[in-house]
N, C-alpha and C positions, 0 to 999 in steps of 0.2 A: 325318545328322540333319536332318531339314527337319519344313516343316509338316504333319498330317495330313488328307487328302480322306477324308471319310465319305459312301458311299451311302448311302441304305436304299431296298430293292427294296419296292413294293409284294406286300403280299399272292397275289395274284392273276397275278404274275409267271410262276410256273413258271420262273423263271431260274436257273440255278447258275454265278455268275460265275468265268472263269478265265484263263487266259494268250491271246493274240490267236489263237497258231498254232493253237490248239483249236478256235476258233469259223471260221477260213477252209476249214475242208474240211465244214464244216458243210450239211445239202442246201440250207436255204435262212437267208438271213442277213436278221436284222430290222434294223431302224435303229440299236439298240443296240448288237447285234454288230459293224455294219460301223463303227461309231464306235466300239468295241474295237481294231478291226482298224486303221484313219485312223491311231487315234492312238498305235498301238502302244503300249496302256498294258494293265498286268496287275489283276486285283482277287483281294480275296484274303480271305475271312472274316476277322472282328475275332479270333473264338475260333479259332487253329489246335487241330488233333488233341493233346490231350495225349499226355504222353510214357508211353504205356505201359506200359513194364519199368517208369518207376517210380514210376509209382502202384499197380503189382500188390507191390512193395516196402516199401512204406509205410505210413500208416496213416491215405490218404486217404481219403474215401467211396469206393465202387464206384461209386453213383448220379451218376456225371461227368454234368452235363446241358448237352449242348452246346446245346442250344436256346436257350438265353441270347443275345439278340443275334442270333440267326436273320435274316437282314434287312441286315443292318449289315455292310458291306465297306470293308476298304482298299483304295483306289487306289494302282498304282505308277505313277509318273509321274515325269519332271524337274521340280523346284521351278518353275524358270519355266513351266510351262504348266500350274501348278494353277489358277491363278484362272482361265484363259481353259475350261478344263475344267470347272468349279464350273456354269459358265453354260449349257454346253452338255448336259451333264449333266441340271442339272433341268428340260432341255428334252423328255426323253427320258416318253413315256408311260410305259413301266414304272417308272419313279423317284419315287417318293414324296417326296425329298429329298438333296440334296448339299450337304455344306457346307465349307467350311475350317474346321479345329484350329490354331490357333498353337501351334508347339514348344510344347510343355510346358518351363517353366522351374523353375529349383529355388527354393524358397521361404524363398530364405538373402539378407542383406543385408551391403554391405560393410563388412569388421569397420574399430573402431578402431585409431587405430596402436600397432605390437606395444610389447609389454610385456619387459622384461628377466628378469622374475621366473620361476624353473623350479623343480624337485625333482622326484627320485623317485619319491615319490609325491603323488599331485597331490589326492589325494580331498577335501582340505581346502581347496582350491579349489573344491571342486563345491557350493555354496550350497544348493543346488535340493535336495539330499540332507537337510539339516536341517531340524528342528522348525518345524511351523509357528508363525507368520504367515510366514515369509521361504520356507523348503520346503515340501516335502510330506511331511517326518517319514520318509523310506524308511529309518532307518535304527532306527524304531519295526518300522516293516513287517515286515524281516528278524530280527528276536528272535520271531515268530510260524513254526510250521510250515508252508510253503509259501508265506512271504512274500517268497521273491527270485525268484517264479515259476515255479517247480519244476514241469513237467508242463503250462504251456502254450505255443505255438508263436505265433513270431510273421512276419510275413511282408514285407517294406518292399521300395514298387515305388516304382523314381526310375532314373535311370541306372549307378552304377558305385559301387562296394567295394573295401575292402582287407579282405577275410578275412584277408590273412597279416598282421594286423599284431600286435604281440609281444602286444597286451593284446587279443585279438581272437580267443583260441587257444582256447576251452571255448564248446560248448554252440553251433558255429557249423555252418549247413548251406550255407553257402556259397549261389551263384546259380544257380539252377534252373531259370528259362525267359529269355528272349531273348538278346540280344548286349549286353554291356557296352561303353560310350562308352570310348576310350581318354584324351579328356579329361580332364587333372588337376583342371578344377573339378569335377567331378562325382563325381571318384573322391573327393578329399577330403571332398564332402559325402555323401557317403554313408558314407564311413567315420567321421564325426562322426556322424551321427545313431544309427549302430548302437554307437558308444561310451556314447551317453547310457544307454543301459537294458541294452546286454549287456556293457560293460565286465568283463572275467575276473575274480575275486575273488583279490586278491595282495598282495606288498609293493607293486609298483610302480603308475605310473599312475593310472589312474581307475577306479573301482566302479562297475557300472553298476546301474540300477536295479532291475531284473527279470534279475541276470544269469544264473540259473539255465533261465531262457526257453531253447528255440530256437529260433533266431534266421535267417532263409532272406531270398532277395533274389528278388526277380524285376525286369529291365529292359525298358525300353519301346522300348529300341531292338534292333534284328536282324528285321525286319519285325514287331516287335512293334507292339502300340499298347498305350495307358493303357487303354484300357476292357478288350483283351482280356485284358492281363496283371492285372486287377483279379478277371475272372471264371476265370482259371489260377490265381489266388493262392487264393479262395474253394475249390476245388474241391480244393485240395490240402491244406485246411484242417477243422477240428473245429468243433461249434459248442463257442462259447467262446473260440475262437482269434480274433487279433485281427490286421487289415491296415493298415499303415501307408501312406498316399500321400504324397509328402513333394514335392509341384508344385504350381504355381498356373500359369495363362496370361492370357494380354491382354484384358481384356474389351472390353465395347460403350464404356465411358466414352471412349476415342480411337481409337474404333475398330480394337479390334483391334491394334493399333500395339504393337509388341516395345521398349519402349522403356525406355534402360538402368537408369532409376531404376526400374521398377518401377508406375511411374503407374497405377490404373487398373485390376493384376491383378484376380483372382477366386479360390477355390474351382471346381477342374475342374470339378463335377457342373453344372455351368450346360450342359455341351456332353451333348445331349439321349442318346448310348451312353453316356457316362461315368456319368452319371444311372442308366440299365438296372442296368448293370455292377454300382453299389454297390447298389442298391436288392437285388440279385438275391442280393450276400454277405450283405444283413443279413437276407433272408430264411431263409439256411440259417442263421440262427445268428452269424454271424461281427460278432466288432467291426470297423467301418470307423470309423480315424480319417482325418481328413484335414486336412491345412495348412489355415489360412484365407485365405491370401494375403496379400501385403505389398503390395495398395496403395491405401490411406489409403482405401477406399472403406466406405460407409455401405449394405450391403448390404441393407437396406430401403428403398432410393431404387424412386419408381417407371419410375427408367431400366429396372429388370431385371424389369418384369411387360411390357416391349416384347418381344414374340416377333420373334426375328430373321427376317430374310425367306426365309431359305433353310434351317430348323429344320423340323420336323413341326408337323401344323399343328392335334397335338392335346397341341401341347407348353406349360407352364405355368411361371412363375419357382418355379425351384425355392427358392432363397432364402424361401420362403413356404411354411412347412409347411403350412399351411391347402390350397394348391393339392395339394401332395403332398409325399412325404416320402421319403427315400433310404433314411435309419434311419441316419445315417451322425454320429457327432460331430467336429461341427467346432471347428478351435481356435486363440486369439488371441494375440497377442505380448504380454506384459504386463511391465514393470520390476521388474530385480532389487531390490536392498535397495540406498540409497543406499550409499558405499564400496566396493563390492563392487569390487575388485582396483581399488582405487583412482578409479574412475571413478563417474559419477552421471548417471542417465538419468531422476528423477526420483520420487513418492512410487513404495514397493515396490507392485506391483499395478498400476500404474494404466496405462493401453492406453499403449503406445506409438506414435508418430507416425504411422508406417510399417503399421503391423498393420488391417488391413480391423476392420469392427463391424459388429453389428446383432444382431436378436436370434436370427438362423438362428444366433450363436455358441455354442457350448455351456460351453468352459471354455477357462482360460488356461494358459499355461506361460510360463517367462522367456523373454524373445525378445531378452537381453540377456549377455554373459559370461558364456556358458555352456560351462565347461572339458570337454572330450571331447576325445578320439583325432581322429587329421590333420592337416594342416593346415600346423603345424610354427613358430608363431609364437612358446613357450613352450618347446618342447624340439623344435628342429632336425635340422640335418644331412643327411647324404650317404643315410642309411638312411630313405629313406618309414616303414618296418615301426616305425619310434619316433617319428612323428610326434605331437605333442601342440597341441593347441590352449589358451585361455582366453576366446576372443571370438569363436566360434560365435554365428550370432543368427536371426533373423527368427522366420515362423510356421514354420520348417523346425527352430528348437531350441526352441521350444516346445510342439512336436504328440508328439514322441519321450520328455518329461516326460508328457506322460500318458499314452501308449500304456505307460508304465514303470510307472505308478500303479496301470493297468488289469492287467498283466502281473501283479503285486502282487499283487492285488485276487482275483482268476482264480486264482491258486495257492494260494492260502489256501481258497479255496474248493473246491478237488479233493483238497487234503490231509485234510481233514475231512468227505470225502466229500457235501459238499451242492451243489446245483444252482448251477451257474454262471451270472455275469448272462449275459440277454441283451441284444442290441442295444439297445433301447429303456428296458431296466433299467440297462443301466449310462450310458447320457444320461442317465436321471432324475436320478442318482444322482448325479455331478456337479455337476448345478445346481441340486440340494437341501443339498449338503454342499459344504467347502471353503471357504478365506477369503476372503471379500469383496473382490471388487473395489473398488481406489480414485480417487477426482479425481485429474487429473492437472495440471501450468500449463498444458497445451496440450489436454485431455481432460476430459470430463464422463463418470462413472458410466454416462450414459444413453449413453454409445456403447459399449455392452455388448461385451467380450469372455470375460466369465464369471469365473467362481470358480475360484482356485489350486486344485488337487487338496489333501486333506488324509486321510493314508492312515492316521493313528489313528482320523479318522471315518468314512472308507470300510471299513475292517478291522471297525471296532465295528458299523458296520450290517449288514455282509457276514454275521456270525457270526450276529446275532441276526435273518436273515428266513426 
């Protein structure tokens, strides 16, 4: 797992970048080549070849459009000689641009310390499930035909899963493109986020929101990257169907700097393919949500209208829809209900400390005590497969409440046979309905992270457009 080197070939190139040993029997070698060859490094498209057999399987488009990203190549290389590469790189006439990706990190923050309190069934823990002002009513939702997301697909790209875990068993397609991180933080976060909204319907454990969804992974690691695995997610998807990204990484505020609090992060779409990527899902249709990032940053600074130096140089702050738009909603950490398993993070709603702002936010999710599958701080032991948490947080357990809302939303709407939102209908929709964000002691309204979902007013508008 390292950081990611992005090319993009000029236009005009006639290049098709590939392994060195290809380019040395070549009749004649340009400077690019032979600095392919120097550096014995490989490149490699962002988009690989889809898998074939199974999308002739399924119930993907045929229209697979690899042209997405056309331009856009991974570098393989040793971590240590990216940056010295970066340099020499956009030295290169054919090269329009190189730049460094910092690891994609996961957009979870370190919980409080663990709690003794367990059971069986744990649903009653799950807050974010009830009646608004405190939830989002999912359990209004689910008394509607179609309301636990029955008939639509959802697809969450971050590193690693536990499909097998006991409450993890219905309505799951497992991981589908890249190589899974064998790292336990990543496996645990991911198998939290897919508990919030696909939790199995049972005596035990947790309920998830949309648990009738299916529910697919795709990873960013196995030469994968975040942008390509976002336009493999798109392609293998409906319109209507909804992409989870569940990463932030290090922005310009310290430059770039991985640093363990979180200082600083962003929303991926800042990195000019991550951008393409989604922009390219919400054209076919697809919801993209995406983390907001956990770190305290005010995404209307005019830090991020600075075009980095080594970005395209017809590239704009995305953070500014005015500039342009991905189609993508984004989402903010906001506080549970005072009490909530005994702890208090402040009024219900209001932005948490940690949770980026601005007004590229579109809506919030708890980013606080949020009971799902993993982890194991609530109900333990020897067996991972009964892993249970109660203190899941950041903008990583608050984006999987809305994609749960939206999942919701989406099935109600195919059961009754009418047009499903789109990208930009179901942003609007959001941030016309839902509970108000509130002040916080450490938080002003005006650091907008959006309106809780509320799926008795999202249901009731859905029926009547």
């Amino acid at each position: 797992m390292k950081s990611e080197l992005i090319i993009k070939l000029k236009e005009s190139s006639n290049i098709v970048p590939t392994d060195p040993e290809n380019f040395s029997s070549a009749p004649v070698l340009t400077p690019f080549t032979k600095l392919i060859i120097e550096e014995n490094i490989s490149i490699h498209p962002l988009v690989p070849k889809m898998d074939v057999e199974f999308l002739e399987s399924s119930e993907a488009p045929r229209d697979t459009n690899q042209t997405v990203l056309s331009g856009y190549y991974l570098v393989d290389a040793p971590e240590d000689r990216l940056e010295v590469l970066v340099s020499k790189l956009n030295d290169q006439e054919v090269i329009e641009a190189a730049y460094l990706k910092p690891l994609a990190q996961l957009a979870s923050v370190p919980a409080p310390p663990e709690t003794t309190a367990s059971s069986p069934d744990l649903s009653l823990r799950q807050g974010y499930l009830d009646v608004s002002p405190n939830g989002i009513d999912a359990r209004f939702a689910w008394t509607i035909p179609g309301g636990t997301g029955s008939g639509v697909n959802i697809i969450d790209i971050e590193g690693a899963w536990r499909f097998n875990h006991e409450d993890l068993n219905q309505n799951q397609g497992g991981v589908i493109s890249g190589q899974e991180s064998s790292d336990l933080g990543w496996r645990n976060h991911g198998t939290a986020v897919i508990g919030e909204f696909s939790g199995d319907i049972n005596s035990y454990g947790v309920t998830g929101i949309c648990s009738e969804a299916n529910v697919r992974a795709i990873s960013i690691f196995g030469n994968n990257s975040s942008s390509g695995a976002i336009v493999q997610a798109a392609n293998f998807l409906q319109p209507g169907d909804i992409i989870l990204i569940e990463l932030h990484r290090p922005g310009p505020r310290y430059q770039y700097e991985n640093r363990p609090d979180q200082a600083g992060f962003i929303p991926i779409e800042w990195w000019p393919d991550d951008f393409d990527a989604i922009q390219y899902a919400s054209s076919r249709g697809i919801i993209v949500v995406e983390a907001g990032g956990n770190g305290s940053e005010n995404l209307d600074d005019s830090l991020y209208d600075q075009r980095p130096t080594n970005f395209p140089s017809n590239w704009t702050n995305p953070f500014n829809r005015s500039n342009r738009d991905s189609g993508t909603i984004i989402v903010g950490a906001g506080a549970p209900p005072p009490g909530t398993h005994g702890r208090d993070h402040g009024p219900a709603r209001s932005r948490l400390s940690f949770s980026n702002y601005g007004t590229v936010m579109d809506a919030q999710g708890w980013g606080r005590e949020v009971t799902t599958t993993g982890y194991g701080d609530i109900q333990g032991g020897t067996d991972e497969n009964k892993w249970y948490t109660d203190s899941f947080s950041g903008t990583s357990s608050a984006s999987p409440i809305v994609v749960g809302a939206l999942g919701c939303v989406q099935g109600v709407l195919r059961a009754h046979n009418l047009n499903v939102l789109t990208p930009i209908m179901a942003r609007s929709w959001l941030r016309e309905t839902g509970t108000i964000q509130q002040e916080g002691p450490n938080s002003s309204v005006s650091q907008r992270i959006g309106n809780l979902p509320d799926l008795k007013q999202l249901i009731a508008k859905a029926l009547a457009h």
